[in-house]
N, CA, C and O atoms as a GROMACS GRO file, in nm:
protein
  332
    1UNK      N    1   3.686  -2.227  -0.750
    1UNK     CA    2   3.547  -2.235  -0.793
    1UNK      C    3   3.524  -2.129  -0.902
    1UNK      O    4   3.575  -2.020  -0.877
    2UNK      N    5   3.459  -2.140  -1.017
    2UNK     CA    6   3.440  -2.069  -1.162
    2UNK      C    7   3.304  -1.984  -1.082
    2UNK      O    8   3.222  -2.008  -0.993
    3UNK      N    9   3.333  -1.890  -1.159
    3UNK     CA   10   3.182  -1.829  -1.163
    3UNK      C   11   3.019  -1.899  -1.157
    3UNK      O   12   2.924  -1.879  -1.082
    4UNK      N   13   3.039  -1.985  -1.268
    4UNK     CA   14   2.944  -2.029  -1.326
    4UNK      C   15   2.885  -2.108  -1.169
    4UNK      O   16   2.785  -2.085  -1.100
    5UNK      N   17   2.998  -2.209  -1.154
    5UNK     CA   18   3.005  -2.264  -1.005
    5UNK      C   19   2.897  -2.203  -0.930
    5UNK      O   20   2.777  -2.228  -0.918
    6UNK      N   21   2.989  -2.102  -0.878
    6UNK     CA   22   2.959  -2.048  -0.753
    6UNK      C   23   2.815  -1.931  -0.774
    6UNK      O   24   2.777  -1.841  -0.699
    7UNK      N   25   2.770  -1.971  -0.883
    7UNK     CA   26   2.589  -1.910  -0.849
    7UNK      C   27   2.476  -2.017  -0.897
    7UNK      O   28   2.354  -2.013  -0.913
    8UNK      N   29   2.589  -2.128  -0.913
    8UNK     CA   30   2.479  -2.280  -0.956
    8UNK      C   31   2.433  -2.221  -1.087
    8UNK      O   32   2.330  -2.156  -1.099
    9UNK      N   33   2.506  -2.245  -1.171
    9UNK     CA   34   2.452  -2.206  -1.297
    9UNK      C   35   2.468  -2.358  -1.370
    9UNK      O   36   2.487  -2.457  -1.299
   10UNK      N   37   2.460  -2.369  -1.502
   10UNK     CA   38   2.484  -2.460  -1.595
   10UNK      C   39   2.515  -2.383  -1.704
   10UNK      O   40   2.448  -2.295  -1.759
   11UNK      N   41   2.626  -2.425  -1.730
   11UNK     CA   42   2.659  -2.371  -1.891
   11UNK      C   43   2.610  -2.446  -2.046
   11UNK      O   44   2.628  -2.559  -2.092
   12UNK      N   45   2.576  -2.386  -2.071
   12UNK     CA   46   2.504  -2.435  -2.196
   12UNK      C   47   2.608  -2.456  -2.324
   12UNK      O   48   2.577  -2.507  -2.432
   13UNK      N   49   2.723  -2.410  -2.290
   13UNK     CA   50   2.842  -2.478  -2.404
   13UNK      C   51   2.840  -2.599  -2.357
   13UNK      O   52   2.836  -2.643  -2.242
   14UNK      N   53   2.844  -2.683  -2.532
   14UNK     CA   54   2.906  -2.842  -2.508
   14UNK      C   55   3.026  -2.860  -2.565
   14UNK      O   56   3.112  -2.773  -2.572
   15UNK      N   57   3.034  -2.962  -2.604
   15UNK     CA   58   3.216  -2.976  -2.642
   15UNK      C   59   3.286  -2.908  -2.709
   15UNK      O   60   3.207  -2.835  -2.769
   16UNK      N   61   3.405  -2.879  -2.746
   16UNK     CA   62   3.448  -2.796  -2.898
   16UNK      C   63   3.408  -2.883  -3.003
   16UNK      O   64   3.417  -3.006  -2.999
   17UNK      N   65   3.358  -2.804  -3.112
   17UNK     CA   66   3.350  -2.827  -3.281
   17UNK      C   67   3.226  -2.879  -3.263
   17UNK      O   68   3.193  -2.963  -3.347
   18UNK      N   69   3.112  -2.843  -3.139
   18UNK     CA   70   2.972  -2.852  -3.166
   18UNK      C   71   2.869  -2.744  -3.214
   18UNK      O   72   2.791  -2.673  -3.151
   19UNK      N   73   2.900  -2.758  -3.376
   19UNK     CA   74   2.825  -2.645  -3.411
   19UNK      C   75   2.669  -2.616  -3.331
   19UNK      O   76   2.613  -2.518  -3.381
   20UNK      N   77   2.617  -2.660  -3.257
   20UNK     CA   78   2.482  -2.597  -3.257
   20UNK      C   79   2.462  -2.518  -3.104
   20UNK      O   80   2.363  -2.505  -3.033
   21UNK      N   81   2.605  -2.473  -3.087
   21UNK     CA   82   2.623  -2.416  -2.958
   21UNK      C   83   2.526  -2.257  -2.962
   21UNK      O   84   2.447  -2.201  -2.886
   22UNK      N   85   2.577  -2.232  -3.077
   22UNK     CA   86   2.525  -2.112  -3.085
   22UNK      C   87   2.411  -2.086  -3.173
   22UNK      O   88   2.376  -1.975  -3.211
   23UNK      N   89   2.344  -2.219  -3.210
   23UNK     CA   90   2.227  -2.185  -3.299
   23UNK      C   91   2.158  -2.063  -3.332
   23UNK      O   92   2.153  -1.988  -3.429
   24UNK      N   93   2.088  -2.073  -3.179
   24UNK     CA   94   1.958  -1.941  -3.172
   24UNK      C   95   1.989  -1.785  -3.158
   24UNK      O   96   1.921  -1.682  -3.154
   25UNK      N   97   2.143  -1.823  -3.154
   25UNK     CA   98   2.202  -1.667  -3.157
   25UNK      C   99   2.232  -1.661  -3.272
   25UNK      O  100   2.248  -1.541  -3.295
   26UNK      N  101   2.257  -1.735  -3.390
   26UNK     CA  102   2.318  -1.706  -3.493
   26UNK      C  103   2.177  -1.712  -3.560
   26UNK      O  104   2.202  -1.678  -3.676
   27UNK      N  105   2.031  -1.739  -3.550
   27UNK     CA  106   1.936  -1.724  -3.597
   27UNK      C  107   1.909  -1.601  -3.609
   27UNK      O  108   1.886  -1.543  -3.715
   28UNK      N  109   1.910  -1.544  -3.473
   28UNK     CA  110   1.800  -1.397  -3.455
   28UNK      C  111   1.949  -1.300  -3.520
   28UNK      O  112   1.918  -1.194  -3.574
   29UNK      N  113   2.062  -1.325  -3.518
   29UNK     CA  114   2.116  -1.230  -3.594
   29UNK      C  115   2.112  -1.267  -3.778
   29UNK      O  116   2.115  -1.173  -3.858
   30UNK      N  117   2.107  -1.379  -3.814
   30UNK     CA  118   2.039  -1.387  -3.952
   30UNK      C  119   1.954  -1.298  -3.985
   30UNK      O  120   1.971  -1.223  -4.081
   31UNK      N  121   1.803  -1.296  -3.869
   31UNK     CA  122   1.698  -1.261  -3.926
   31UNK      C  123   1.734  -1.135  -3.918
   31UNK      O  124   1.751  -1.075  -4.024
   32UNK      N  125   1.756  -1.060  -3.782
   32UNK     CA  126   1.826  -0.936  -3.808
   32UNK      C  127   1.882  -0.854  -3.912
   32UNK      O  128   1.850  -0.736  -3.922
   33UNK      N  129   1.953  -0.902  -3.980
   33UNK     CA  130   2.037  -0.858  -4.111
   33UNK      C  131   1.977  -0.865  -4.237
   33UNK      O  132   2.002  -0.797  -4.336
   34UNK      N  133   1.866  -0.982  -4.219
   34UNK     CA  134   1.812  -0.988  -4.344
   34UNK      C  135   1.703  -0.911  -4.303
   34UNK      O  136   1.693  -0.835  -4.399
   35UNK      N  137   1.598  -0.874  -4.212
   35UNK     CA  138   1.480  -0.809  -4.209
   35UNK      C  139   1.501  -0.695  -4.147
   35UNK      O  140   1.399  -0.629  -4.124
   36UNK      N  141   1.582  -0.660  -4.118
   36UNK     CA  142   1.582  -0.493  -4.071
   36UNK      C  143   1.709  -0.423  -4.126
   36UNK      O  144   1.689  -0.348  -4.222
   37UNK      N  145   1.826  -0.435  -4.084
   37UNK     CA  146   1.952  -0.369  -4.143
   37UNK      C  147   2.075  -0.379  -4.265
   37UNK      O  148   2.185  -0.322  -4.260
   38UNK      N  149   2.014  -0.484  -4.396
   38UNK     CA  150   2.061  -0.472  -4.475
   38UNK      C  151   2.033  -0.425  -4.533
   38UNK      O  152   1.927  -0.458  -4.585
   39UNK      N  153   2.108  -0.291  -4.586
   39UNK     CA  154   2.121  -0.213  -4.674
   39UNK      C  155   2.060  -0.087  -4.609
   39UNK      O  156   2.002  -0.005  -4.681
   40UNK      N  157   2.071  -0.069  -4.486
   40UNK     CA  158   2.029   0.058  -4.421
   40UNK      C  159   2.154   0.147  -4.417
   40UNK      O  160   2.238   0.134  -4.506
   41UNK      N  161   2.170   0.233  -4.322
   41UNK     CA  162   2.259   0.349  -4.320
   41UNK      C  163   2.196   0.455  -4.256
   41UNK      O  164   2.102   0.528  -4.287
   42UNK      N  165   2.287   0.444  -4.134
   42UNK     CA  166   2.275   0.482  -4.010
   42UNK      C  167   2.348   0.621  -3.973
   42UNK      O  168   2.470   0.625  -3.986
   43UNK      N  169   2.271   0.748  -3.922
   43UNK     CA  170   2.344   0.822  -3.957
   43UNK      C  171   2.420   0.867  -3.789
   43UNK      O  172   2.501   0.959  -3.785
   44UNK      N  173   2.400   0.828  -3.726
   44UNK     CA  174   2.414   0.816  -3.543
   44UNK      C  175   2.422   0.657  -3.500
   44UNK      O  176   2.335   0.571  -3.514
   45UNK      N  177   2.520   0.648  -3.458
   45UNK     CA  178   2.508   0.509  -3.325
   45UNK      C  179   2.386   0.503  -3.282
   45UNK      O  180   2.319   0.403  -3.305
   46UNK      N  181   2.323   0.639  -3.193
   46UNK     CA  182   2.175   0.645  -3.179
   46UNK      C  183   2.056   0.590  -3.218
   46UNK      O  184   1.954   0.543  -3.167
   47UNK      N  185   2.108   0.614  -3.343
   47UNK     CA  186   1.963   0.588  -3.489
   47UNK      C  187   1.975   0.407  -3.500
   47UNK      O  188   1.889   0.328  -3.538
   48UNK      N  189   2.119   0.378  -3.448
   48UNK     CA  190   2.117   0.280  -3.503
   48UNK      C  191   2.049   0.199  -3.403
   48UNK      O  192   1.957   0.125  -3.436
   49UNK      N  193   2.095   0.208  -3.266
   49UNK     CA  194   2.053   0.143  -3.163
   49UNK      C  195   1.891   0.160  -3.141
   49UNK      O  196   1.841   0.087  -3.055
   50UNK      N  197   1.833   0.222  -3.189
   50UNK     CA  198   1.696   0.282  -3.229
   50UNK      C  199   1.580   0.176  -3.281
   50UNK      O  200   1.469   0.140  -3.243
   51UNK      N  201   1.692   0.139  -3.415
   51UNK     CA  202   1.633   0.036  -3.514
   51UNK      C  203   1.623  -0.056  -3.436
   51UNK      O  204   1.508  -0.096  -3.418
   52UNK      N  205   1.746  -0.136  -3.351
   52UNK     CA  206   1.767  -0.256  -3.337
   52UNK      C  207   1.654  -0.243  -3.258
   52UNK      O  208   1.539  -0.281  -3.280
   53UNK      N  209   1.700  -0.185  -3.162
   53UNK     CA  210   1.542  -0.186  -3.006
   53UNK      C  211   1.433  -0.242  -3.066
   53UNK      O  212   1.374  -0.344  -3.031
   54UNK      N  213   1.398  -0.134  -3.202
   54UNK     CA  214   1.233  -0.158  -3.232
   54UNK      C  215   1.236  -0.279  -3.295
   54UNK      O  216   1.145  -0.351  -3.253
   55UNK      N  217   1.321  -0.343  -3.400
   55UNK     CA  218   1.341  -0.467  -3.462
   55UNK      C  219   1.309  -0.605  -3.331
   55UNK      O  220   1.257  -0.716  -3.339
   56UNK      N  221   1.358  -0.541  -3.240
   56UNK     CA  222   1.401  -0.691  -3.167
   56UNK      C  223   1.278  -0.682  -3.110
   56UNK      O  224   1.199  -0.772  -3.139
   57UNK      N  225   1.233  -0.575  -3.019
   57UNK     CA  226   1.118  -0.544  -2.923
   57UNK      C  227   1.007  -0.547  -2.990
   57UNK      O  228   0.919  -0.618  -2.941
   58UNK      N  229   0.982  -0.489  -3.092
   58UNK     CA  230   0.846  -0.500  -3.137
   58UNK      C  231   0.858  -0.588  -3.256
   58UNK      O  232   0.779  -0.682  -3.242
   59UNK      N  233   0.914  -0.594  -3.349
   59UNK     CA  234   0.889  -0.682  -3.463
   59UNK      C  235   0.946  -0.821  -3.414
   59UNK      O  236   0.875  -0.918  -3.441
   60UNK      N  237   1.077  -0.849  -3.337
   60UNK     CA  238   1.110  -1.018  -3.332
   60UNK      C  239   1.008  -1.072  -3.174
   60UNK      O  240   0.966  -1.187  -3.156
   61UNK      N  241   0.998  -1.004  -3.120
   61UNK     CA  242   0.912  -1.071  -2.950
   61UNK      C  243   0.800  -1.030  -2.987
   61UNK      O  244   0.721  -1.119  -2.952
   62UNK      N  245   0.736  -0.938  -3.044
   62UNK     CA  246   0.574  -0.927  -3.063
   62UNK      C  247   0.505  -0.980  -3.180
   62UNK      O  248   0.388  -1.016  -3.196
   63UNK      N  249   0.613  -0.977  -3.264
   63UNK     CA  250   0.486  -1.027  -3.394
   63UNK      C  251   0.540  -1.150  -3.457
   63UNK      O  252   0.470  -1.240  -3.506
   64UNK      N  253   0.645  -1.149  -3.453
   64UNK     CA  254   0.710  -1.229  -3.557
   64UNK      C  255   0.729  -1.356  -3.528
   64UNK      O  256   0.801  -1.378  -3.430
   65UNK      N  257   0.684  -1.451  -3.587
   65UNK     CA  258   0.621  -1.587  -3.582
   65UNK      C  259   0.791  -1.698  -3.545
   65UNK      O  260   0.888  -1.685  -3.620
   66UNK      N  261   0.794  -1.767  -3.460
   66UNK     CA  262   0.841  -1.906  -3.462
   66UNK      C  263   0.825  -1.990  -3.483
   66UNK      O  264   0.719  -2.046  -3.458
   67UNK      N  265   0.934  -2.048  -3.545
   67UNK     CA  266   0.856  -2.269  -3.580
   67UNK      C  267   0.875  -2.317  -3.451
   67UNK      O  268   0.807  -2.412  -3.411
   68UNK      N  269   0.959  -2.264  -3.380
   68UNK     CA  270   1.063  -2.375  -3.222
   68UNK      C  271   0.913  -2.346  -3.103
   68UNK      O  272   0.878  -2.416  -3.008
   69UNK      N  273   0.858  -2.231  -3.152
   69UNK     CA  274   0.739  -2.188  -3.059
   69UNK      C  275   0.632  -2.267  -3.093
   69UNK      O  276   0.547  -2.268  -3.004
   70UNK      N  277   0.606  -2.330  -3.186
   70UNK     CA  278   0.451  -2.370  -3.262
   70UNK      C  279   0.400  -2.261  -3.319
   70UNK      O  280   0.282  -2.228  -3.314
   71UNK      N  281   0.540  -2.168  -3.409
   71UNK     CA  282   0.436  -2.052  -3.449
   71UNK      C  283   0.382  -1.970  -3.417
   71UNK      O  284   0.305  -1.914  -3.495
   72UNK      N  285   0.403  -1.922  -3.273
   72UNK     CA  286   0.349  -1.832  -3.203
   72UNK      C  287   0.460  -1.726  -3.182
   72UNK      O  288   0.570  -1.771  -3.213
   73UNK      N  289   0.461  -1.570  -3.128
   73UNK     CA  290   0.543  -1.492  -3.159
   73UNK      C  291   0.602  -1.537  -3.019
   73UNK      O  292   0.534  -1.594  -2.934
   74UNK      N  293   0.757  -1.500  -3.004
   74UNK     CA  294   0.818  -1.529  -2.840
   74UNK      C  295   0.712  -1.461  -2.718
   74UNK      O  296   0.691  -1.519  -2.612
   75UNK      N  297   0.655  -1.340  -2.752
   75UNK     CA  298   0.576  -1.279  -2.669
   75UNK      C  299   0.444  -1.409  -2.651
   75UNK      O  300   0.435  -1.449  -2.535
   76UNK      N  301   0.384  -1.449  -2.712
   76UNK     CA  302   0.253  -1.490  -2.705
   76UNK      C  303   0.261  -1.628  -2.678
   76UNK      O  304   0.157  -1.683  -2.640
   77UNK      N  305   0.384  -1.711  -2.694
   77UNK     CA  306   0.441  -1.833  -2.629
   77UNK      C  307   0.456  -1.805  -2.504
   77UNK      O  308   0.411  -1.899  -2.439
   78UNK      N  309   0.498  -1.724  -2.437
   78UNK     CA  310   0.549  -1.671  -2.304
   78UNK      C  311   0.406  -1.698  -2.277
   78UNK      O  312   0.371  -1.808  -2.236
   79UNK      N  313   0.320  -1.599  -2.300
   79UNK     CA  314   0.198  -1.600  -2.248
   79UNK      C  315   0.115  -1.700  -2.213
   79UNK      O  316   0.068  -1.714  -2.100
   80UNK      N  317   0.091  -1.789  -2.331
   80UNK     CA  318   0.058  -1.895  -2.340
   80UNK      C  319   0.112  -2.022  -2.232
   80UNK      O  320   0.063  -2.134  -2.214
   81UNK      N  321   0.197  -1.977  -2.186
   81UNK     CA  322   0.257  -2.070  -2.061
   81UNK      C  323   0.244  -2.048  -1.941
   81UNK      O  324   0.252  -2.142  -1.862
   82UNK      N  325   0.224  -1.928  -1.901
   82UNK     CA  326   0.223  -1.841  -1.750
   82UNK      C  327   0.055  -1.883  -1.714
   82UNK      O  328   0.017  -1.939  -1.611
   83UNK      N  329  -0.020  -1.842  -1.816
   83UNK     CA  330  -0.178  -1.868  -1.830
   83UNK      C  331  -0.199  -1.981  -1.820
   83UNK      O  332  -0.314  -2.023  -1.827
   0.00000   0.00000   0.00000
């Protein structure tokens, strides 16, 4: 029995050579690179892990708009559903 198995999971890989396995991960690291750390320079691992936190935590889940959401930030989609 696999891991995946044995806690009733579903794996979300589909076949080989299906590019859109990894879509939404290869999105938020797009946006990543293009809106926060290209062309930065980091003077600590620290500093760097710093950026990302605030990039991801406050600028990609609080403000920063989705089309897959209707445009709403991941934070305020969340919300919008629990409510």
């Amino acid at each position: 029995m696999t891991l995946i198995q044995a806690h009733r999971l579903r794996c979300s890989m589909s076949g080989k050579g299906n590019c859109y396995d990894n879509a939404c991960v290869e999105s938020i690291f797009h946006s990543l690179k293009v809106e926060s750390i290209h062309g930065e320079r980091y003077a600590t691992l620290q500093e760097m892990r710093e950026a990302m936190f605030e990039y991801i935590e406050v600028d990609y889940n609080r403000a920063r708009l989705h089309r897959t959401n209707g445009y709403l930030s991941p934070k305020s989609y969340e919300t919008s559903k629990i409510a």
